[in-house]
C-alpha positions in Angstrom: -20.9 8.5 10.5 -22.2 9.8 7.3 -20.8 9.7 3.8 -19.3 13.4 4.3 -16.3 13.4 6.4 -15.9 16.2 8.6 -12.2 17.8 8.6 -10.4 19.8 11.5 -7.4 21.4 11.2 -5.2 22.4 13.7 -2.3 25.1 13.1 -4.2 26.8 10.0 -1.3 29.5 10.4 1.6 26.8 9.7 2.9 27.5 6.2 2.0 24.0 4.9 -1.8 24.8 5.7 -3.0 26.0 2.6 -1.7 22.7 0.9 -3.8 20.8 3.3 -6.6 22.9 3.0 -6.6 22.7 -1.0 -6.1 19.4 -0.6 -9.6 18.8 1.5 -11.6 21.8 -0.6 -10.6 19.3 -3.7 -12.5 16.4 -1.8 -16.2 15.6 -3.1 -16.9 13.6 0.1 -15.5 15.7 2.9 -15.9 19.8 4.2 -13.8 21.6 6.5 -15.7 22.5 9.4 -13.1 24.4 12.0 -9.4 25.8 11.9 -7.7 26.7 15.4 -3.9 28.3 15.7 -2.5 29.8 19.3 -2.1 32.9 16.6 -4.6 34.0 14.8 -2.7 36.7 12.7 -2.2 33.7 9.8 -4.6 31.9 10.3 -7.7 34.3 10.4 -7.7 35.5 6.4 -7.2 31.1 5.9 -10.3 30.7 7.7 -12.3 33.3 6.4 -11.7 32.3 2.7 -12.8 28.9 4.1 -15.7 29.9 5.6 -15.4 28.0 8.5 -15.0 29.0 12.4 -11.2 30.2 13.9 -10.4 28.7 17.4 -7.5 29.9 19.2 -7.7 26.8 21.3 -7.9 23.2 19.6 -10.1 21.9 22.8 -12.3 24.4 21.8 -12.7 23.1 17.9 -13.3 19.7 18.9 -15.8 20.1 21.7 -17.6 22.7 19.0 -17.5 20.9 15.8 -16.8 17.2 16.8 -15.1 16.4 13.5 -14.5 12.7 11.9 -11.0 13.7 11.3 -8.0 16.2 12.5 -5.4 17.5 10.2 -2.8 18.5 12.7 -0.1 21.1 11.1 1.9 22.3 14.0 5.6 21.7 14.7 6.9 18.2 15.3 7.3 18.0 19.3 3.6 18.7 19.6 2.4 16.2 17.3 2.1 13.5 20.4 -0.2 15.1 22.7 -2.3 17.2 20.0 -2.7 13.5 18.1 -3.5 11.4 21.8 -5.9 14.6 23.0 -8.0 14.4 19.4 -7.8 10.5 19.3 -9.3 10.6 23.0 -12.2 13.1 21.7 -13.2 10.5 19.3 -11.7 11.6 15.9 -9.1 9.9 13.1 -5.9 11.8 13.2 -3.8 12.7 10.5 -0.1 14.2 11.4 2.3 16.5 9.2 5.1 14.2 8.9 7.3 13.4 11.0 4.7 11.5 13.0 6.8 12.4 16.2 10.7 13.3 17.0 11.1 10.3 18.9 9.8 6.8 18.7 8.6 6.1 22.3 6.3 9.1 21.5 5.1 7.4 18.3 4.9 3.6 20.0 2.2 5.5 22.0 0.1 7.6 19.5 -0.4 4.3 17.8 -1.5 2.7 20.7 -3.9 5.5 21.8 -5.1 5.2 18.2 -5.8 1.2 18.6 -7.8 1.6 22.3 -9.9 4.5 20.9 -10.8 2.4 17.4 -9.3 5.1 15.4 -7.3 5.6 12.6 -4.2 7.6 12.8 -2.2 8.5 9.5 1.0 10.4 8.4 1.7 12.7 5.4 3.9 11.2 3.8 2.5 12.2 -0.2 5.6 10.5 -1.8 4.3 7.1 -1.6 1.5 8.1 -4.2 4.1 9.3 -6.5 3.1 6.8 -9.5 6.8 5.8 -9.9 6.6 5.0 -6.2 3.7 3.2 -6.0 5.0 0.7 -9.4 8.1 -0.2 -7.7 5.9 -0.9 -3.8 4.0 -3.0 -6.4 7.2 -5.1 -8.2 8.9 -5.6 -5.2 5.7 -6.9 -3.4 5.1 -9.4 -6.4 8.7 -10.5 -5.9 9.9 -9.1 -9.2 13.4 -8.0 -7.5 13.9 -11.7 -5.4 16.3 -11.5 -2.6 17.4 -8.1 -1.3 21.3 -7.3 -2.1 21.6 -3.7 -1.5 19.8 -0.3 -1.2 21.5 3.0 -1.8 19.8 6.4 -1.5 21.4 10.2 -1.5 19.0 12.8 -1.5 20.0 16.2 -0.5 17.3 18.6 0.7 19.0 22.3 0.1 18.0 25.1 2.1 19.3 28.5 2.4 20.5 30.0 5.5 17.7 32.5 5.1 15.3 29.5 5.6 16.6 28.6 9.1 16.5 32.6 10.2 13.1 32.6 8.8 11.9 30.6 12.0 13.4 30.6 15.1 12.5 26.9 16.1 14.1 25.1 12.8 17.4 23.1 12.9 16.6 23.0 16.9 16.6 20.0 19.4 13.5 21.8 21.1 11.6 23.6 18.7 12.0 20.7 15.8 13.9 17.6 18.0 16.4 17.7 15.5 17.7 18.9 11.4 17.3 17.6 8.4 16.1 14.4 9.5 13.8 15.5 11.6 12.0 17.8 8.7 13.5 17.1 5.5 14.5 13.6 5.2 11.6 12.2 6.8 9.8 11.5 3.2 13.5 10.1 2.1 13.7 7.3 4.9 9.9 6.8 5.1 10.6 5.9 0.9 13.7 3.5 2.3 11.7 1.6 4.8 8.5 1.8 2.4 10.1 0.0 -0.4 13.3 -2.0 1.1 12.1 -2.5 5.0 13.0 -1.4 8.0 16.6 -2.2 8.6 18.4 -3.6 11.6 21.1 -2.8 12.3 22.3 1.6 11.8 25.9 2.7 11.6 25.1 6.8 12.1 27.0 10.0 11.3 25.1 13.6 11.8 27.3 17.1 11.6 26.2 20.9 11.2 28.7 21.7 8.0 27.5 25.0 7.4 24.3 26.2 8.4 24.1 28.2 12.2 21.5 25.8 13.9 21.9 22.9 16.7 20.9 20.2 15.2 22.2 18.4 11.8 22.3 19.7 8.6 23.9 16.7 7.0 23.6 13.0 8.0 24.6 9.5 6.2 24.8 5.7 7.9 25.4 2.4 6.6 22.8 0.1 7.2 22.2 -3.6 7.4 19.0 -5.1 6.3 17.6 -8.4 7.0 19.4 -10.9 5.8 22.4 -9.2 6.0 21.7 -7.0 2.9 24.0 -3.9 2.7 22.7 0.0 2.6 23.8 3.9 2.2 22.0 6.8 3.1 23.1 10.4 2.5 20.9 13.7 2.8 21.8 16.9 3.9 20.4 20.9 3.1 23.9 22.0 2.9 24.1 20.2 -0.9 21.6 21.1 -4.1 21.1 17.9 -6.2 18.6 15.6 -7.0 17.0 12.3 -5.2 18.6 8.6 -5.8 17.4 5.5 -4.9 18.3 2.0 -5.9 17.4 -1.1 -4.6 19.3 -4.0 -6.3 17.4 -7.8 -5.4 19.2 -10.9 -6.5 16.6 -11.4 -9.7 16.2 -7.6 -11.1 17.3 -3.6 -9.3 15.1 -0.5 -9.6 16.2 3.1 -9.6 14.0 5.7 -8.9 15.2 9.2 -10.0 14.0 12.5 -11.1 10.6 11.2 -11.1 11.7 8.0 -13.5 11.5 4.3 -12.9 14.8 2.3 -14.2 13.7 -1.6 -13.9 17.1 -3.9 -14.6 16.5 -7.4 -14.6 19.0 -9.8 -14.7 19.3 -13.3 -16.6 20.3 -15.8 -15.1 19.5 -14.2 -11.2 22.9 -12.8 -9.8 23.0 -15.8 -7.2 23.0 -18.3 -9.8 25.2 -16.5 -12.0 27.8 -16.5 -9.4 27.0 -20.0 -7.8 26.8 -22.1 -11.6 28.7 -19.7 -14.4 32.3 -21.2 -15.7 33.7 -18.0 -16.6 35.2 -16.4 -13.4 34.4 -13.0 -15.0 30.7 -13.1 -16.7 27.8 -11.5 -15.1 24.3 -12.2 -15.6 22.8 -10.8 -18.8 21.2 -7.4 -18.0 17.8 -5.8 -19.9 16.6 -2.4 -18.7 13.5 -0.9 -19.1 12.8 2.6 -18.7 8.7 1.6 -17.0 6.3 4.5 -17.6 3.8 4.5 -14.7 0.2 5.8 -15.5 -0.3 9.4 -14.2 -3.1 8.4 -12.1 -1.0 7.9 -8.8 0.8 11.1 -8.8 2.0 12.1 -5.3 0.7 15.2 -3.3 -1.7 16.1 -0.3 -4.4 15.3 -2.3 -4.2 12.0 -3.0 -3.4 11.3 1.2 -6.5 13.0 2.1 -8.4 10.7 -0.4 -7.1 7.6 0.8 -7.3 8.3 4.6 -11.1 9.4 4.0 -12.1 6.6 2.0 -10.5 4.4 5.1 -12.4 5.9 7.1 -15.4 5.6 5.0 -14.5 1.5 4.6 -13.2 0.5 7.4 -9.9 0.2 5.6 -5.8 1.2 6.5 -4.9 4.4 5.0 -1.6 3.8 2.9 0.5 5.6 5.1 -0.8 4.4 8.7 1.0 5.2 11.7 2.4 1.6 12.5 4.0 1.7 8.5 5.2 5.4 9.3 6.9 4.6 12.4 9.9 2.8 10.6 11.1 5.7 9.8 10.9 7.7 12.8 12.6 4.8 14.1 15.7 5.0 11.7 16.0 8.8 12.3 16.2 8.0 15.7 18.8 5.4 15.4 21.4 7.4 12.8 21.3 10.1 15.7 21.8 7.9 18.7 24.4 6.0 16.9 26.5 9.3 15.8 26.3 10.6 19.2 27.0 6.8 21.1 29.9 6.3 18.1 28.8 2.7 17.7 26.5 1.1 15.7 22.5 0.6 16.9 20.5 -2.4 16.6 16.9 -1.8 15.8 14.4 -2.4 17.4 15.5 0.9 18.6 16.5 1.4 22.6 13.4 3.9 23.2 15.0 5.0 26.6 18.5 5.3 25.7 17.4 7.7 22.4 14.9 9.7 24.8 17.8 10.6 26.9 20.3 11.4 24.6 17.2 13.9 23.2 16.9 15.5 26.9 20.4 15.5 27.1 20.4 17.4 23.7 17.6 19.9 24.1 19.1 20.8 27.8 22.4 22.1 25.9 20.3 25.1 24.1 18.9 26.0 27.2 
């Protein structure tokens, strides 16, 4: 393979192509060399300004150009065979997030991915958010000690004219489910990114006010290992602004509005509670308000950088498929539980969730 990596892109008519194509025009080591939709009408004036061949079929691209990688843009429930079909023709893969709509789909993308000795990667740009990327770093260097609890709301507000706009959005067919499924995927990819998957998922989904199938609004209490406590809220019936906290035994963080909150604590909770005389006194609390450098600023950009330099090393893109997984995963499990009414244990029950989707998908028929 040679220093310049070759980029496909399938779905150039999707309306998050032009990110993706900015994002690889911005790359020094890497050209486009092919765009294919089933439509041409968008995608034609995309490729043109490229100056790169239009395929209507994707087979077609990748027997023509044999890229290094494929950008795949298309919706969600087509993301398994596209990814498995460009993995088999010898190429990396990166997938739009979600990387599928269920997890048995997901378990075998990454699989395909391992027999073919290819990379496969998801876009999930938050996690080069600088903020992000400073609190991944403190809680790896143990700077929050044991986990006590994680609490996120994010809501994702979209008008109803957004779900006209598209006839497969909000559906169990066209998108395999709402605003978890398309929105919240960055949200819970954060949660599992920076806290870990959790194990155990008391679910709630309901459509509150938009006209679609699937959920609009969702929340669950979760359980982490070790028995550590957790909230999740998002929904696109509600305008506000991201919040995530993770509180550890030795210091919290609180990522908001693009800020990093770092609260350490003095003595550590557990030996506060354990050792103090006073029934009353907590631990002595400092907060710093950390200002990461503006290197690691999230966006398109910066995944495409760090999946081709992977390829270029031999390294693991920061958002691999086995890492984005834990998110699908959860998604899966809010859904199953809401619709079971009990709570779900993960390792999620991949047969019991693909069901419930048939099940799902055969009521809009």
């Amino acid at each position: 393979m040679s220093n310049t990596i070759r980029i496909a892109l399938i779905g150039g008519g999707a309306g998050i192509a032009p990110t993706h194509l900015a994002a690889i025009a911005a790359l020094a080591n890497a050209e486009l060399v092919g765009i294919s939709d089933v439509s041409a009408e968008r995608a034609a004036p995309r490729a043109a300004l490229a100056q790169v061949p239009l395929f209507d079929n994707h087979q077609a691209m990748l027997r023509a150009v044999r890229p290094d990688l494929v950008a795949i843009c298309t919706p969600h429930p087509s993301h398994a065979v596209l990814a498995m079909e460009c993995l088999a023709a010898g190429a990396h893969v990166l997938v739009e997030k979600p990387l599928a709509v269920e997890v048995a789909e997901a378990d075998l993308m990454i699989a395909a991915a391992a027999a073919a000795g290819r990379l496969i990667a998801v876009s999930y740009q938050q996690r080069f958010r600088a903020e992000v990327a400073l609190a991944h770093e403190l809680i790896t260097a143990g700077t929050l000690g044991t986990l006590v609890r994680v609490h996120c709301v994010e809501p994702w507000f979209r008008t109803a004219a957004y779900y006209r706009s598209a006839g497969w959005r909000g559906s169990w067919r066209g998108e395999g489910g709402g605003v978890l499924m398309n929105q919240a995927p960055h949200t819970l990819d954060l949660v599992c990114y920076l806290a870990g998957r959790p194990t155990r998922v008391w679910g709630a989904t309901s459509t509150l006010h938009h006209a679609i199938t699937a959920e609009d609004t969702a929340h669950a209490l979760l359980s982490f290992a070790g028995g550590a406590p957790g909230y999740f809220f998002t929904s696109t019936a509600e305008s506000g602004e991201q919040l995530l906290e993770i509180v550890g035994d030795r210091a919290s963080i609180r990522l908001q509005s693009g800020k990093l909150t770092l609260t350490r604590f003095q003595p550590t909770q557990l030996e506060q509670l354990r050792g103090a005389a006073n029934p009353f006194e907590g631990p002595i609390k400092s907060v710093e308000e950390l200002s990461p450098p503006t290197a690691g600023v999230g966006g398109h950009h910066a995944v495409y950088a760090d999946v081709v330099q992977a390829i270029c090393t031999g390294g693991q893109p920061r958002c691999d498929g086995r890492s984005a997984r834990a998110s699908l995963e959860l998604a899966n499990a809010i859904v199953l539980s809401s619709y079971s009414e009990r709570p779900i244990d993960l390792p999620l029950d991949r047969a019991a969730y693909s069901a419930l989707l048939t099940e799902l998908r055969a009521r809009e028929e």
